[in-house]
C-alpha positions as CSV (number, residue, x, y, z in Angstrom):
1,X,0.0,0.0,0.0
2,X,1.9,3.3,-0.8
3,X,1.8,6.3,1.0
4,X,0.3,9.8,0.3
5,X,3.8,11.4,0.1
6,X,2.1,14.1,-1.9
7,X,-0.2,15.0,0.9
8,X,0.1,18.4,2.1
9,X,0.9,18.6,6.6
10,X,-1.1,21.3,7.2
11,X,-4.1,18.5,5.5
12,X,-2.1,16.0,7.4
13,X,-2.3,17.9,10.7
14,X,-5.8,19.0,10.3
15,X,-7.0,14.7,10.6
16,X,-4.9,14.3,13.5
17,X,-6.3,16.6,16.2
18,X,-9.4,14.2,16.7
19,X,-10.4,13.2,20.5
20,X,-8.4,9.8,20.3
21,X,-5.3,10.9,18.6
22,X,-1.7,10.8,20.4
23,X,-1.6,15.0,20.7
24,X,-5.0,15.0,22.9
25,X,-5.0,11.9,25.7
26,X,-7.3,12.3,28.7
27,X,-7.4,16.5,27.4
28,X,-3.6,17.0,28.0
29,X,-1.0,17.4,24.9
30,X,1.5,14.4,25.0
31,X,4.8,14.9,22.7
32,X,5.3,13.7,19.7
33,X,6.5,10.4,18.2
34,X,8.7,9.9,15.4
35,X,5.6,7.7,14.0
36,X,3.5,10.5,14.6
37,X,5.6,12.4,12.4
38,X,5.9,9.9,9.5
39,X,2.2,9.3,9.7
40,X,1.3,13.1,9.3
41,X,4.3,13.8,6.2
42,X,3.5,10.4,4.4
43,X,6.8,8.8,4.8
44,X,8.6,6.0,6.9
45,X,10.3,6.2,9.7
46,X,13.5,5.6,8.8
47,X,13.4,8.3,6.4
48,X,12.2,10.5,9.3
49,X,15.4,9.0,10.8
50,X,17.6,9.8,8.2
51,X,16.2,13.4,7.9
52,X,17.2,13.8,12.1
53,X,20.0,12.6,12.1
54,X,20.7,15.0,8.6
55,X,22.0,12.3,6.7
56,X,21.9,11.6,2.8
57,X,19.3,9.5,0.7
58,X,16.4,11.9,1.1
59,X,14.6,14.7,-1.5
60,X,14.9,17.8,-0.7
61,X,11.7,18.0,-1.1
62,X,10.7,15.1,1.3
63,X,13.3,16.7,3.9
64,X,11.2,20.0,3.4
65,X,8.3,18.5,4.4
66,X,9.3,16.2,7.3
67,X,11.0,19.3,8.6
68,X,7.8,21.2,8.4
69,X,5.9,18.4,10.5
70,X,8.1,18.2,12.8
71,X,7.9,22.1,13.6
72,X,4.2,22.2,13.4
73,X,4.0,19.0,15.7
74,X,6.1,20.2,18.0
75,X,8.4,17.0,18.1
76,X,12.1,17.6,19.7
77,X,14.3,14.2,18.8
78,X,17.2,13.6,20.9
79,X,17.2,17.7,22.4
80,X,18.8,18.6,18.8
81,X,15.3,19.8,16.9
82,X,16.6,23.2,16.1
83,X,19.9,21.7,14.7
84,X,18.2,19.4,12.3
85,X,18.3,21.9,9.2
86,X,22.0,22.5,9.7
87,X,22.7,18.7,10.1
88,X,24.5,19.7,13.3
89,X,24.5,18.5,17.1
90,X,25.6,20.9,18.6
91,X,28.0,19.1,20.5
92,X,31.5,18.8,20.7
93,X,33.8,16.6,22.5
94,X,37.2,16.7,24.3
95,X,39.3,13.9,25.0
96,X,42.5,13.8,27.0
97,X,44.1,11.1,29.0
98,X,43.9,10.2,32.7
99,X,46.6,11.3,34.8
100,X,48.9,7.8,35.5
101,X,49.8,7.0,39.4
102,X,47.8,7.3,42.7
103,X,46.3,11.1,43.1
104,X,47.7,12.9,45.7
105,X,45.6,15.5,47.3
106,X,46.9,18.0,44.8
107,X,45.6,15.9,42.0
108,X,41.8,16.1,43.9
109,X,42.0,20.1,43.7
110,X,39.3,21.3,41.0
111,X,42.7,23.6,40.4
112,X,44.7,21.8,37.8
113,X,45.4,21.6,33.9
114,X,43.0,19.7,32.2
115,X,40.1,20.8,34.5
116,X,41.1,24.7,33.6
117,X,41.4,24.1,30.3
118,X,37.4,22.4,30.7
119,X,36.2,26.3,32.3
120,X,37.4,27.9,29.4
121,X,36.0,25.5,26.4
122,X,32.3,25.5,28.8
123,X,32.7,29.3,29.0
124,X,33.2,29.5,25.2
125,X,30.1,26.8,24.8
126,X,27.6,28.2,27.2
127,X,27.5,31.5,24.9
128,X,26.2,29.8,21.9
129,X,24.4,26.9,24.0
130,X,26.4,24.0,23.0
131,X,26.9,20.9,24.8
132,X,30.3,19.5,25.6
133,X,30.8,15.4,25.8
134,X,34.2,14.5,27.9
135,X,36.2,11.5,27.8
136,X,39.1,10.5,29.7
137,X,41.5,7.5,28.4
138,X,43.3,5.5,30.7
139,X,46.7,3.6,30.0
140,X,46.5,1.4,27.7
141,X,42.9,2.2,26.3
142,X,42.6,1.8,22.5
143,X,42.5,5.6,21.2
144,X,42.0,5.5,17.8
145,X,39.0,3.1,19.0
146,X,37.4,5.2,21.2
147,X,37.9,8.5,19.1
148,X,36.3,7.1,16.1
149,X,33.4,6.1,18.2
150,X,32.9,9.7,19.6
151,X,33.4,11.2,16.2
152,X,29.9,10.1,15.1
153,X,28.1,12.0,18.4
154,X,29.6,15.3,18.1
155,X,30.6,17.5,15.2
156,X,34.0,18.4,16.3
157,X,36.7,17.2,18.8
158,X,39.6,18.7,20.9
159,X,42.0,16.7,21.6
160,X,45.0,17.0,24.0
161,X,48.3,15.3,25.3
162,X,49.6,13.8,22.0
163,X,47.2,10.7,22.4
164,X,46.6,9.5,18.8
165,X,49.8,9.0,16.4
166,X,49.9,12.0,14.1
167,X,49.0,9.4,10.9
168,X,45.8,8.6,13.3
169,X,45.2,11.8,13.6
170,X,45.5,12.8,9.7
171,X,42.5,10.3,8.7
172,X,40.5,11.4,11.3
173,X,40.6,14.8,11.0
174,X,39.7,14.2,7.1
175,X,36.0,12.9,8.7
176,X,35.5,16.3,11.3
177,X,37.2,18.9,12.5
178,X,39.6,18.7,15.2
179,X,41.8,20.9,17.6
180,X,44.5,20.0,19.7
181,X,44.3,21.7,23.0
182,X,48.3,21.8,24.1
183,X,49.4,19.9,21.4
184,X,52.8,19.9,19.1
185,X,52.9,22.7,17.0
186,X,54.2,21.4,14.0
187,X,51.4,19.0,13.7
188,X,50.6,19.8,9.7
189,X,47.0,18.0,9.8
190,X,44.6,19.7,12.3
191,X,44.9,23.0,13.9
192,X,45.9,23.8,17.5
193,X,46.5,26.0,20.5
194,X,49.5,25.9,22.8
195,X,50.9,27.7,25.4
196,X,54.4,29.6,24.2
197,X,56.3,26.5,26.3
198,X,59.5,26.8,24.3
199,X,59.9,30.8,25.7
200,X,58.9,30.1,28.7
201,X,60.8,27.1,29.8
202,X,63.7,28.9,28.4
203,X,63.2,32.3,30.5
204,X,63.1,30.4,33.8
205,X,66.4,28.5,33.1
206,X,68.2,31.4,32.0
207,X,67.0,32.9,35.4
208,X,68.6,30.4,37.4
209,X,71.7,30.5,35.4
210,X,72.2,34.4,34.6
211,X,70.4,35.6,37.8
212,X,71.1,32.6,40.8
213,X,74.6,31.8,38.8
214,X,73.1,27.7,39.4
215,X,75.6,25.8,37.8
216,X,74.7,22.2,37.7
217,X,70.9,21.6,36.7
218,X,68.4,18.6,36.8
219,X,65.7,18.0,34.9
220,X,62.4,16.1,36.0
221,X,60.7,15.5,32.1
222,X,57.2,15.1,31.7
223,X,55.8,11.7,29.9
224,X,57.3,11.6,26.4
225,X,53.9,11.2,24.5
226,X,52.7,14.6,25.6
227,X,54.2,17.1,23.3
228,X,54.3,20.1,26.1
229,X,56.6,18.0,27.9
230,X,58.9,17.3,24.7
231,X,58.9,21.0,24.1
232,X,60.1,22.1,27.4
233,X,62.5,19.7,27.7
234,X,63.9,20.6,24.3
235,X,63.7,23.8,25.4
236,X,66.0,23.4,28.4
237,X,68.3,21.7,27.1
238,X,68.6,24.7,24.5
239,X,69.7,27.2,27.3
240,X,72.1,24.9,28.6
241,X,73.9,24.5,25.0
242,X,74.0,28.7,24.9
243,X,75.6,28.7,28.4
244,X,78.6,26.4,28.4
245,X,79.2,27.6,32.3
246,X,76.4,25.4,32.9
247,X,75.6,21.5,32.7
248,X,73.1,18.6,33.1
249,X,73.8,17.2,35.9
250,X,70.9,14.3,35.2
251,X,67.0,13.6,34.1
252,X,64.4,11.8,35.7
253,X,61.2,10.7,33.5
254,X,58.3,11.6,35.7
255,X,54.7,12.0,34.7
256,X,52.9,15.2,35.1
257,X,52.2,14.3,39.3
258,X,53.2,15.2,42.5
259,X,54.4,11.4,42.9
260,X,56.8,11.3,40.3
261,X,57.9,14.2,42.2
262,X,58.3,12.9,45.4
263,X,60.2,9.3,43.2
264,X,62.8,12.5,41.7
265,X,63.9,13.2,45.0
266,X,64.4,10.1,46.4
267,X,66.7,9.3,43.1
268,X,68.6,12.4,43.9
269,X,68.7,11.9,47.9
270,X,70.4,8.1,47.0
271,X,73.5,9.9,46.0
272,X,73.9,12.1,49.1
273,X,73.9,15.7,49.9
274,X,77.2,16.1,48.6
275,X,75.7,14.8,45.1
276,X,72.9,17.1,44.9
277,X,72.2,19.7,42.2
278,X,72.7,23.6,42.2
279,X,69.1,23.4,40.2
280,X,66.0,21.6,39.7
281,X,64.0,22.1,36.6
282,X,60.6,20.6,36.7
283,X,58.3,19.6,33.5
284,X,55.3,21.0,35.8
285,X,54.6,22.5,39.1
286,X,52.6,19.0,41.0
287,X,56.6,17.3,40.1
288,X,58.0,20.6,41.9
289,X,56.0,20.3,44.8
290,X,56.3,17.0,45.2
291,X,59.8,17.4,45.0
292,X,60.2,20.1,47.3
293,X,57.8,18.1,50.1
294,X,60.3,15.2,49.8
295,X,63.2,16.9,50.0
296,X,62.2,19.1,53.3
297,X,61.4,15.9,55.0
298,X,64.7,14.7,54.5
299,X,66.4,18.0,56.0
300,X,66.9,19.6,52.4
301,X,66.9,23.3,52.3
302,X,65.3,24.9,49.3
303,X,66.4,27.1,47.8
304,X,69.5,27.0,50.0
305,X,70.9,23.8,49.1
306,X,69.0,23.5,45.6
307,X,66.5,25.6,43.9
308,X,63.5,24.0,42.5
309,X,61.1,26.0,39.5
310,X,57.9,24.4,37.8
311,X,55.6,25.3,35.0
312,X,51.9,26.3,35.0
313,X,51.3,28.4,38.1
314,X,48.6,26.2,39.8
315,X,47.7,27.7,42.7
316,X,49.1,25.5,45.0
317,X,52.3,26.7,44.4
318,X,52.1,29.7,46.0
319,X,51.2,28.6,48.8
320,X,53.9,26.3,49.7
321,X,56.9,27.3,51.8
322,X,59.3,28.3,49.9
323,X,56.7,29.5,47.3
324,X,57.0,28.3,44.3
325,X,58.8,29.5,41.1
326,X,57.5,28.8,37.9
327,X,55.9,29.8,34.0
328,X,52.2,30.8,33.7
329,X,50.6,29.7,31.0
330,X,47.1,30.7,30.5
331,X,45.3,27.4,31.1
332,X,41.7,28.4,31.0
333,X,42.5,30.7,28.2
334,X,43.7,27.6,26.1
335,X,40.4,26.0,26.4
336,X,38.7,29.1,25.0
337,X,40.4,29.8,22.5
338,X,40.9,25.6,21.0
339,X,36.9,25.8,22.0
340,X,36.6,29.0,19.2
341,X,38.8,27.9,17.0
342,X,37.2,24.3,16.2
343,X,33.6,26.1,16.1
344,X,35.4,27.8,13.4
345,X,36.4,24.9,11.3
346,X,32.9,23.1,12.2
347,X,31.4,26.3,10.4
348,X,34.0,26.5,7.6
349,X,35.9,23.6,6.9
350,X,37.9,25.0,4.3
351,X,39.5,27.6,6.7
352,X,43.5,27.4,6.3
353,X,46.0,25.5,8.5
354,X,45.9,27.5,11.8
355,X,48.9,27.1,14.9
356,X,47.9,29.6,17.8
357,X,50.7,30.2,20.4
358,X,49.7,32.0,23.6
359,X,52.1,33.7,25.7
360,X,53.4,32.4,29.4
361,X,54.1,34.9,32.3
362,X,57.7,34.0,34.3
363,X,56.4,34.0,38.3
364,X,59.5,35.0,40.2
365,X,58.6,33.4,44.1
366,X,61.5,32.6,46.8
367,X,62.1,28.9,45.3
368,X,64.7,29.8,43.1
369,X,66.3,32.0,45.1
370,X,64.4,35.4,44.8
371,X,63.7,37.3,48.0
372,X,60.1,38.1,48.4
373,X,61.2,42.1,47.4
374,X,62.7,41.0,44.1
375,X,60.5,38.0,43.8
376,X,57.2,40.9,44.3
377,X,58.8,43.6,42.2
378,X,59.8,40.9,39.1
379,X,56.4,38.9,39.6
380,X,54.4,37.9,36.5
381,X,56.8,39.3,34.1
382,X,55.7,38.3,30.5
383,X,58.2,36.6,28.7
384,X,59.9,38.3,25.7
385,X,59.9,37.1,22.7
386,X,56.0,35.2,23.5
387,X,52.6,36.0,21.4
388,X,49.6,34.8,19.8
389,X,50.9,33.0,16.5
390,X,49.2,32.1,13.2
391,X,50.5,29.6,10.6
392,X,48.7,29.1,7.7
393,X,49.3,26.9,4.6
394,X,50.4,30.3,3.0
395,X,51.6,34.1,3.9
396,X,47.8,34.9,2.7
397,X,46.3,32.5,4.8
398,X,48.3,32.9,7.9
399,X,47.3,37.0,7.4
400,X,43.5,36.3,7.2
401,X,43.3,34.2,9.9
402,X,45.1,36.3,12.5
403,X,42.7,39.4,11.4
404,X,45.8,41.2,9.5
């Protein structure tokens, strides 16, 4: 039996308001049912489907209509109703991974990287009323796996940490847009937004070495996948090539927590006072406070014996004794902006190859050596040399996109 596909809704409509139909139970209006739309345009369900869910294989004409019924009746599928002619969810995703080790109690503080960096892409989303789906790998998860599974529920994703290999990352960004939120930024597939990590890391060593004369240096790295941790890394190891006066005295490969922290000191405690550093150099500030907890309950003085810096600025830091020393980079700011940027691309695919580079603030506190006087008079100096970049596929490109 075919159906009258050529019947008009509002002819539709006007044989459904009748005592026993599904808008008028017991005198009160009960919503709509996708069968109550495909009744009332004349079509099946799963073309109703297929016209919610904005996907191919209907007329333009048929989506016309089924659009129309679904406005006059009223019927909201899945919260996304005003999205349908746009073919959009209005949803976005952001996946980063779980931090690796036992939580501390500075891990637990709603004060930390990733859970900045989510105020800033909800502050960007609340503004357009957007919805934001989160997801959180854990060692050993299959990425690739779970991204491709997300990709079909949003219409764009931000990514962070380095957690897909960049040939990964090319074929998915070729089905939706993406952003990386902290990621490398010579990644030539997807855009992304960083903090300046390379001139910052490399205005706090050249403090300890050109201001606090520390000779012999440490380094606590960050894990290797996450590219802000290769960056600053590299980035150390830079000033120490430009000042020959100084060396390495030794690395430790931590993981972005306070416990990997605490595992750095105990390495450099094995050798004995007389082994210590002049200067440790931390991949984040929860290493440098763990590091500074263990090493005052073993009788070490910082910065008197050793002086220990960080990166971030979470606000922990500055309340520890010594305070803490470090790079701020603008964390909630990141979110924001990677938030703007892929809302962007989801409207404008086309839109050239974009690298955004924000600039980190050197925080001068007492653990490097500073007195509070020069550590207040030199606090939350911006780094030189730090700004907003744009790299496009072209000059041209690179000069329309940063508004020049």
């Amino acid at each position: 039996m075919s159906r009258p596909e050529g019947r008009a809704p509002q002819e539709a409509l006007a044989g459904n308001k009748g005592e026993g139909s599904s808008q008028h139970r017991l005198g009160k209006r009960t919503p709509s049912t996708l069968y109550d739309v495909a009744r009332v345009a004349g079509v099946s369900t799963a073309t109703v489907s297929r016209v919610v869910h904005g996907q191919d294989l209907v007329r333009p004409s048929t989506r016309q209509r089924v659009l129309e019924v679904i406005q006059a009746l009223r019927y909201v599928p899945d919260g996304a109703a005003q999205s349908l002619s746009r073919r959009r969810k209005e949803v976005i995703g952001l996946v980063s991974r779980e931090r690796l080790g036992p939580e501390s109690e500075i891990e637990q503080n709603n004060l930390l990287f990733v859970d900045e960096v989510l105020r800033g892409v909800e502050a960007s989303l609340r503004e357009i009323g957007w919805s934001l789906l989160i997801s959180f790998l854990q060692s050993g998860d299959p990425a690739y796996k779970r991204l491709q599974s997300m990709a079909g529920k949003v219409d764009g994703l931000l990514i962070s940490e380095g957690i897909i290999e960049p040939h990964q990352l090319a074929h998915l960004s070729a089905r939706m847009p993406i952003v990386l939120v902290a990621g490398a930024p010579d990644e030539p597939s997807v855009d992304v937004v960083a903090a300046d990590n390379r001139s910052g890391t490399v205005a706090l060593v050249a403090h300890l070495v050109e201001v606090h004369g520390r000779r012999r240096l440490y380094y606590v790295a960050g894990p290797a996948e996450a590219p802000d941790a290769r960056e600053r890394r590299s980035a150390f190891e830079q000033v120490l090539a430009d000042h020959p006066e100084a060396t390495i005295s030794g690395f430790f490969e931590g993981r972005f927590s306070s416990e990997s922290g605490q595992e750095a000191a105990r390495e450099l405690l094995a050798s004995g006072r007389s082994g210590l550093p002049d200067a440790v150099v931390c991949g984040n500030d929860q290493m440098a406070i763990g590091l500074i907890g263990e090493l005052g309950a073993s009788g070490i003085r910082v910065p008197a014996e050793l002086a220990v810096v960080g990166f971030d600025d979470i606000y922990p830091g500055a309340l520890l004794a010594p305070s803490l020393t470090t790079v701020r980079q603008p964390m909630r700011l990141l979110g924001e902006r990677a938030s703007s940027r892929l809302l962007q691309r989801i409207k404008d695919p086309a839109l050239p190859h974009y690298v955004e580079l924000l600039p980190t603030e050197l925080v001068l506190r007492n653990s490097c050596g500073c007195t509070d006087r020069a550590a207040g008079s030199a606090q939350s100096k911006r780094v030189k040399g730090t700004s907003a970049k744009t790299v496009g596929k072209s000059a041209a490109g690179a000069a329309a996109m940063s508004g020049a």
